[in-house]
C-alpha positions as CSV (number, residue, x, y, z in Angstrom):
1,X,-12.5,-19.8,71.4
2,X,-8.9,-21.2,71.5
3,X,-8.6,-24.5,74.6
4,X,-6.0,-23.0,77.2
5,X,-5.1,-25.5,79.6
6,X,-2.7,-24.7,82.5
7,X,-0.7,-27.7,83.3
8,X,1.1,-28.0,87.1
9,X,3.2,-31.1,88.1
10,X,4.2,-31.5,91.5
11,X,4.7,-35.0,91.9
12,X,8.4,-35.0,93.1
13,X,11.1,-33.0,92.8
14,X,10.7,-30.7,90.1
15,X,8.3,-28.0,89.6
16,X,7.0,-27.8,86.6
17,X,4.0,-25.2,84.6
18,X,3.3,-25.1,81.1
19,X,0.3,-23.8,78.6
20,X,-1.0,-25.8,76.0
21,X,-3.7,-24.5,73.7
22,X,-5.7,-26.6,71.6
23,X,-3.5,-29.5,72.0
24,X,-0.3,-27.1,71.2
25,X,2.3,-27.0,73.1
26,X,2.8,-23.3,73.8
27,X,5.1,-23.0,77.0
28,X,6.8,-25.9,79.2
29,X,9.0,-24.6,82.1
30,X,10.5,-26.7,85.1
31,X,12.7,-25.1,87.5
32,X,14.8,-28.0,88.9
33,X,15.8,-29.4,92.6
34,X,19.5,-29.7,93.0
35,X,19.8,-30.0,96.9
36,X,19.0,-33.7,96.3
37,X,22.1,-34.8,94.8
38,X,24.2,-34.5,97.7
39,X,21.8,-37.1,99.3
40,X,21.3,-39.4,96.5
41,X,18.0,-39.7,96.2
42,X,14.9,-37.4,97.0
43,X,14.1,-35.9,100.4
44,X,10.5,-35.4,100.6
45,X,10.8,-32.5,103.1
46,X,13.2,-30.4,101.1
47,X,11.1,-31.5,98.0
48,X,7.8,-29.6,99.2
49,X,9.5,-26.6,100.6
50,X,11.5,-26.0,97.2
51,X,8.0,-26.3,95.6
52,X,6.5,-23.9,97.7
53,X,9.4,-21.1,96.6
54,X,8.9,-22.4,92.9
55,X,5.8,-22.8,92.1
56,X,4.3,-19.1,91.9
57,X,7.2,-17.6,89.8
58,X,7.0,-21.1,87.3
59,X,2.8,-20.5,86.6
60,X,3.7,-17.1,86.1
61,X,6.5,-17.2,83.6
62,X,4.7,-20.2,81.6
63,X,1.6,-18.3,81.0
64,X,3.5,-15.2,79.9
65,X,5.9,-17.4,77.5
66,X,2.7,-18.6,76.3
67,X,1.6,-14.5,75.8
68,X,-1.1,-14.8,77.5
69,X,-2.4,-13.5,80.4
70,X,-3.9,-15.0,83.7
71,X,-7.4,-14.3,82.4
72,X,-7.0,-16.7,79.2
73,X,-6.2,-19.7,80.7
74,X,-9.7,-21.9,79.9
75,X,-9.0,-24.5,82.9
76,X,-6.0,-25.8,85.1
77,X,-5.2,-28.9,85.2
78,X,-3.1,-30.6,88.1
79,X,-0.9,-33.3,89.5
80,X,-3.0,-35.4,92.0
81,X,-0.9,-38.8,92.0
82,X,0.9,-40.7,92.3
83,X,4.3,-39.4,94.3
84,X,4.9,-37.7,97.4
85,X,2.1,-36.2,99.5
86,X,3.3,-33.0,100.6
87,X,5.0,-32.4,96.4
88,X,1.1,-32.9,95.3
89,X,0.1,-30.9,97.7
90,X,1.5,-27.9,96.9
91,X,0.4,-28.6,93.1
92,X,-2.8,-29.4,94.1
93,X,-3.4,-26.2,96.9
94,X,-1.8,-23.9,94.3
95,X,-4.2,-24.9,91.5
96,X,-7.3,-24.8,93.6
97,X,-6.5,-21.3,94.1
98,X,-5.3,-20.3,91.1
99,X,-9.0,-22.3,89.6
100,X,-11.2,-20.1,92.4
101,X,-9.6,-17.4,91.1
102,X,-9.8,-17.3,87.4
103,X,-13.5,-18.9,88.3
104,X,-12.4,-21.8,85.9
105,X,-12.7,-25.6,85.8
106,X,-10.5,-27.5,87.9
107,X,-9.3,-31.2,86.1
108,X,-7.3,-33.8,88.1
109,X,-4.4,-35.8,86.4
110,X,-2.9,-39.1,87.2
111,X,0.8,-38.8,86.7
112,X,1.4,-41.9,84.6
113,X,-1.7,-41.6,82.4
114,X,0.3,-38.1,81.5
115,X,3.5,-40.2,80.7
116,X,1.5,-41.9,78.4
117,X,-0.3,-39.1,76.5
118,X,2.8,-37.1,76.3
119,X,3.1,-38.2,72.9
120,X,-0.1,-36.2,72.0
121,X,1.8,-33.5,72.5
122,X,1.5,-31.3,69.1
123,X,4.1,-28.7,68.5
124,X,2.1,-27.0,66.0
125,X,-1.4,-27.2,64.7
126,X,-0.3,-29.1,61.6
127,X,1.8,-31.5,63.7
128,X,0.0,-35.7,63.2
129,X,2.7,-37.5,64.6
130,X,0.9,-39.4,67.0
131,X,0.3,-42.9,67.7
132,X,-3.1,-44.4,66.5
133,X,-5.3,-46.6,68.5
134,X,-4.8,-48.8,70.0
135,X,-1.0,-48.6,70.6
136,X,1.1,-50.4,73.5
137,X,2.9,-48.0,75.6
138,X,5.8,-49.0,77.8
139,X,6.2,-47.0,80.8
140,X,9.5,-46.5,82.4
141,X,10.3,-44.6,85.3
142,X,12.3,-44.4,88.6
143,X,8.8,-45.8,90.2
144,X,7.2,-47.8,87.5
145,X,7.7,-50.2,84.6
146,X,4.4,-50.9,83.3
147,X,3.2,-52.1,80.1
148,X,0.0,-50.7,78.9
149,X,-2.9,-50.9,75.9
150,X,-4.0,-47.5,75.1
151,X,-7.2,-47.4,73.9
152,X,-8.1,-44.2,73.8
153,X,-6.8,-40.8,75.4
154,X,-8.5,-42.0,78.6
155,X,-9.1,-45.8,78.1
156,X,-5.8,-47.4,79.4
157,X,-5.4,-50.9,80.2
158,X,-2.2,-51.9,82.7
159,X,-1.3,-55.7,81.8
160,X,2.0,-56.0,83.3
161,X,3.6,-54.3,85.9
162,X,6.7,-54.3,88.4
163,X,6.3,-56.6,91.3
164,X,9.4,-55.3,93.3
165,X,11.6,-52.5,91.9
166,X,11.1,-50.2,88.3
167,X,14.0,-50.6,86.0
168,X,14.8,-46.5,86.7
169,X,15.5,-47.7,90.4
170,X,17.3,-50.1,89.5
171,X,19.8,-48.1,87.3
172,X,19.7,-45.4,90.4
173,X,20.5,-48.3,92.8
174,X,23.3,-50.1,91.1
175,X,24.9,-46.8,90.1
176,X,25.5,-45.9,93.9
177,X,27.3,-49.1,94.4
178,X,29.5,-47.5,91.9
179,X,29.5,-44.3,93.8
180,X,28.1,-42.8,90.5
181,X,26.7,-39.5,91.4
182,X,22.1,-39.4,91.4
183,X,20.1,-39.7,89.2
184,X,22.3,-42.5,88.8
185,X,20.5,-43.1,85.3
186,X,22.0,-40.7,82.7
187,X,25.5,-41.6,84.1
188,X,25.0,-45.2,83.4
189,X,24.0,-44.2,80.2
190,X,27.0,-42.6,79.2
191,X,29.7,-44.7,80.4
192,X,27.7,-47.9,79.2
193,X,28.7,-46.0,75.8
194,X,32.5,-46.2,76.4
195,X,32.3,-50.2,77.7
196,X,31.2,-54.0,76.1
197,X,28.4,-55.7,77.9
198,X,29.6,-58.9,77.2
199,X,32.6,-59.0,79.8
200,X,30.2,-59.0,82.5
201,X,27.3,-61.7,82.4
202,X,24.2,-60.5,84.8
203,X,21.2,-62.8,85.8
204,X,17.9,-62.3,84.3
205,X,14.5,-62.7,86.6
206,X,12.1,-65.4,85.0
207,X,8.1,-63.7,85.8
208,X,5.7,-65.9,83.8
209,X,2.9,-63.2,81.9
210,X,3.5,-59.6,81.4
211,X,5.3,-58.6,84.8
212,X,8.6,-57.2,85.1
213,X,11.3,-57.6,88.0
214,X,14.1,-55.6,88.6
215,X,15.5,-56.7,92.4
216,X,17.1,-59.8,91.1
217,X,19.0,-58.0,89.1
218,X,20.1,-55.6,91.2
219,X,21.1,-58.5,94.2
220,X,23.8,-60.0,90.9
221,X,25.0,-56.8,90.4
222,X,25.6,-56.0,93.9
223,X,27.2,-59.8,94.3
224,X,29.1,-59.4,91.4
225,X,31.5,-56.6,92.8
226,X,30.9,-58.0,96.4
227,X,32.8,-61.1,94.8
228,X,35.4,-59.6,92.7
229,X,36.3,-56.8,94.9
230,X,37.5,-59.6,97.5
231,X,40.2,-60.4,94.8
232,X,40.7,-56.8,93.1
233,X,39.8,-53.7,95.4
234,X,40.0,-52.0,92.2
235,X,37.8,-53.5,90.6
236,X,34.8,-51.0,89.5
237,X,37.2,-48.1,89.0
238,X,38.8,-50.6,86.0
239,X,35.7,-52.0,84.9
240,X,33.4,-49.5,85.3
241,X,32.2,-49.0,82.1
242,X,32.0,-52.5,81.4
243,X,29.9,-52.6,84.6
244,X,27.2,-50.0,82.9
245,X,26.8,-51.6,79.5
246,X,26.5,-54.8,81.0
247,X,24.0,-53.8,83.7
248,X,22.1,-51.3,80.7
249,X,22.0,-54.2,78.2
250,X,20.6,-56.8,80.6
251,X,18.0,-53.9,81.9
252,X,16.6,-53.1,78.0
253,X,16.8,-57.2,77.1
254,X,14.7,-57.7,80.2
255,X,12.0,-54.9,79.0
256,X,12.0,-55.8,75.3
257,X,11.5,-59.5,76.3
258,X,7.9,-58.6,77.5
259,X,6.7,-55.9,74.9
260,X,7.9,-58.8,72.2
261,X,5.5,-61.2,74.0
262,X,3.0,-58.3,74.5
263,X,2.9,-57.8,70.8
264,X,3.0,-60.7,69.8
265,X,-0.2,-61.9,71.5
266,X,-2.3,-59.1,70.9
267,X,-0.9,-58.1,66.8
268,X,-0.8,-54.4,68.1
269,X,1.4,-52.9,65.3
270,X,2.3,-49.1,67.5
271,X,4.9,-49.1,69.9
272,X,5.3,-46.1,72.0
273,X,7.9,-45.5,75.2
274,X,7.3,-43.1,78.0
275,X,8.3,-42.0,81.6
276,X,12.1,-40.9,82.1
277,X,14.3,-44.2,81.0
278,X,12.4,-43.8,77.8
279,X,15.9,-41.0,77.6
280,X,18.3,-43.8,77.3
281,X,20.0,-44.1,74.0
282,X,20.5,-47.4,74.6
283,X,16.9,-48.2,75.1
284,X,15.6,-45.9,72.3
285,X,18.1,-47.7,70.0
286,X,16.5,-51.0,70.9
287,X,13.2,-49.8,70.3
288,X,14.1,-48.5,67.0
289,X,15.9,-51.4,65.7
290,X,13.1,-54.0,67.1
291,X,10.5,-51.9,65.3
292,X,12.5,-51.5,61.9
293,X,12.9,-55.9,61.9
294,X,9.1,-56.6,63.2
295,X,7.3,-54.2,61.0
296,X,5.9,-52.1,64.1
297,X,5.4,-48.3,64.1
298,X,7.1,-46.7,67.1
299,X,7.0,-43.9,69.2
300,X,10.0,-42.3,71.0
301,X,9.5,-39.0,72.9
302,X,11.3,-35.9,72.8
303,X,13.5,-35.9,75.3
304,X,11.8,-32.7,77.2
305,X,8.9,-35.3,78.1
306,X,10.5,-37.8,78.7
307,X,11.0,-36.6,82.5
308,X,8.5,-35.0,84.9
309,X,6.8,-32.3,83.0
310,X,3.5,-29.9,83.1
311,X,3.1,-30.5,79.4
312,X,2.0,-33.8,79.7
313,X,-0.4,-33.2,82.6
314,X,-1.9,-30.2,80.4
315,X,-2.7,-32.4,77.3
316,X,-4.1,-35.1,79.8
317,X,-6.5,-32.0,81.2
318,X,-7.5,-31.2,77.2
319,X,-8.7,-34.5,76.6
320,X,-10.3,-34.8,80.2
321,X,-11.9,-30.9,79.4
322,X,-13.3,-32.4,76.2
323,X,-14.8,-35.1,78.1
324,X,-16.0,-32.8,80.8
325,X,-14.4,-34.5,83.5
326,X,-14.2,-31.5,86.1
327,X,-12.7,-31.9,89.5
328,X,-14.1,-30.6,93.0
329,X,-12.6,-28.4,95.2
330,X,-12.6,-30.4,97.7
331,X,-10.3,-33.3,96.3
332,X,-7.1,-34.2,97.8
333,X,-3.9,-35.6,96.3
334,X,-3.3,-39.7,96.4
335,X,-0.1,-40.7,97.3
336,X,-1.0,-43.7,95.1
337,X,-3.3,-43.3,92.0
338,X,-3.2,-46.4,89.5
339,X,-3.8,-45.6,86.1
């Protein structure tokens, strides 16, 4: 009997449902928020009533891309944290439901512990490019830079972390002093493409250990057009690009400076990105080129799990339904949920 794990994320903005069966990836469908861009960020409340008009037609069209029925799906496994309450809860309601149902097992998911596993992902049964343990994994998001040993599937290790802002909010924050549209992130991205980081120099936060910081960073960006728009009112229209190499250079420097250290003192030899600034070229170049001159193996995602998707929280419920780690009915979603 084939593993058929139903995979729901509901953590923020985007609803997302997909079928994995014995670790294969068999559907992964997200159906997409765009109300939020007008407001440049996230709006919880608009968030969790898109959700509620998503998420029954999403289940439905991943388990029949899947070609399967209702009736196969082994267990369903679901979002419970981190992100916003009343996002989770709709996952979570909706897969109680759907679990009473069937008469199925229900498995809880932390978020970023599916970021991380994402990459165990098989698209077909043959498929062994995965990382081997244990591996450091550098998560990236819009909430969270963290650096993390991976042990096993479900023996994760956090030794560094973000003591103010994640280098995705940080990209989303300095891009709206450019009046670049949200998610500021992929528009960065591209323009940095078309500039020369060194025009513009940017300070760098010194954290002793493992932990990152972002907020510095984004105070000298803000200062540096603060003080050069006093003498040229037009000056991020002309430098703009220069502005988003400099400011995506300075961010991928300031991440690659601790997963060097990282390495280095622990002689882990697999690398592996995750969450959704693991998308930037630039950063995905870095990571190529540092492990190409260190002699380290690494990992970059497919860009379809790179941001919020059901995939990864269905391959986190495999290796939790091979564990038997079942959840109650009675659970509720966590607002916060560390790894």
């Amino acid at each position: 009997m084939s593993i058929n794990i139903l995979g729901i994320e509901s953590s923020c903005d985007d609803t997302s449902a997909a079928v994995i069966s014995d670790g294969v990836i068999k559907s992964n469908l997200i159906a997409n928020q765009e109300v939020h861009k007008k407001y440049g960020g996230v709006v919880p409340e608009l968030a969790s009533r898109a959700h509620q008009q998503n998420i029954i037609p999403v289940v439905d069209a991943a388990i029949k891309q899947a070609g399967m029925q209702a009736s196969d799906i082994t267990a369903v496994a679901f979002t419970r944290g981190p992100g916003l309450l009343g996002s989770l809860l709709v996952g979570t309601s909706f897969a109680k439901g759907f679990a009473l149902a069937q008469n199925i097992p229900l498995i809880e998911v932390n978020h970023l512990q599916g970021h991380v596993l994402a990459h165990f992902i098989k698209e077909t049964p043959d498929d062994t490019n995965q990382p081997g343990f244990p591996f450091l994994c550098l998560l990236v998001s819009g909430g969270n830079s963290q650096l993390i040993v991976v042990k096993s599937p479900l023996e994760m290790d956090v030794v560094g972390a973000t003591i103010d802002d994640a280098a995705g909010e940080a990209f989303d924050k300095c891009a709206k002093v450019m009046d670049l549209p949200y998610p500021g992130g992929p528009i960065v991205d591209k323009l940095a493409k078309e500039g020369d980081p060194t025009k513009i120099k940017l300070s760098k936060p010194r954290i002793d250990g493992y932990d990152y910081s972002f907020s510095g960073l984004k105070t000298s960006f803000l200062y540096h057009i603060r003080d050069n728009m006093k003498l040229n009112p037009n000056y991020i229209e002309e430098n703009k690009t220069h502005l988003c190499a400099a400011l995506q250079q300075t961010i991928i420097e300031i991440l690659m400076e601790k997963v060097h250290k990282l390495l280095k003192d622990t002689g882990i030899k697999e690398l592996a990105v995750a969450g959704g600034v693991s998308a930037n070229s630039g950063l995905r170049d870095a990571l190529t080129a540092y492990g190409q001159k260190h002699k380290v193996k690494v990992h970059i995602p497919k860009f379809s799990y790179t941001t919020d998707n059901a995939a990864m929280i269905a391959i986190t419920g495999h290796f939790r339904f091979l564990k038997g780690e079942f959840a109650s009915h009675d659970i509720t979603p966590l607002a916060r949920f560390e790894i």
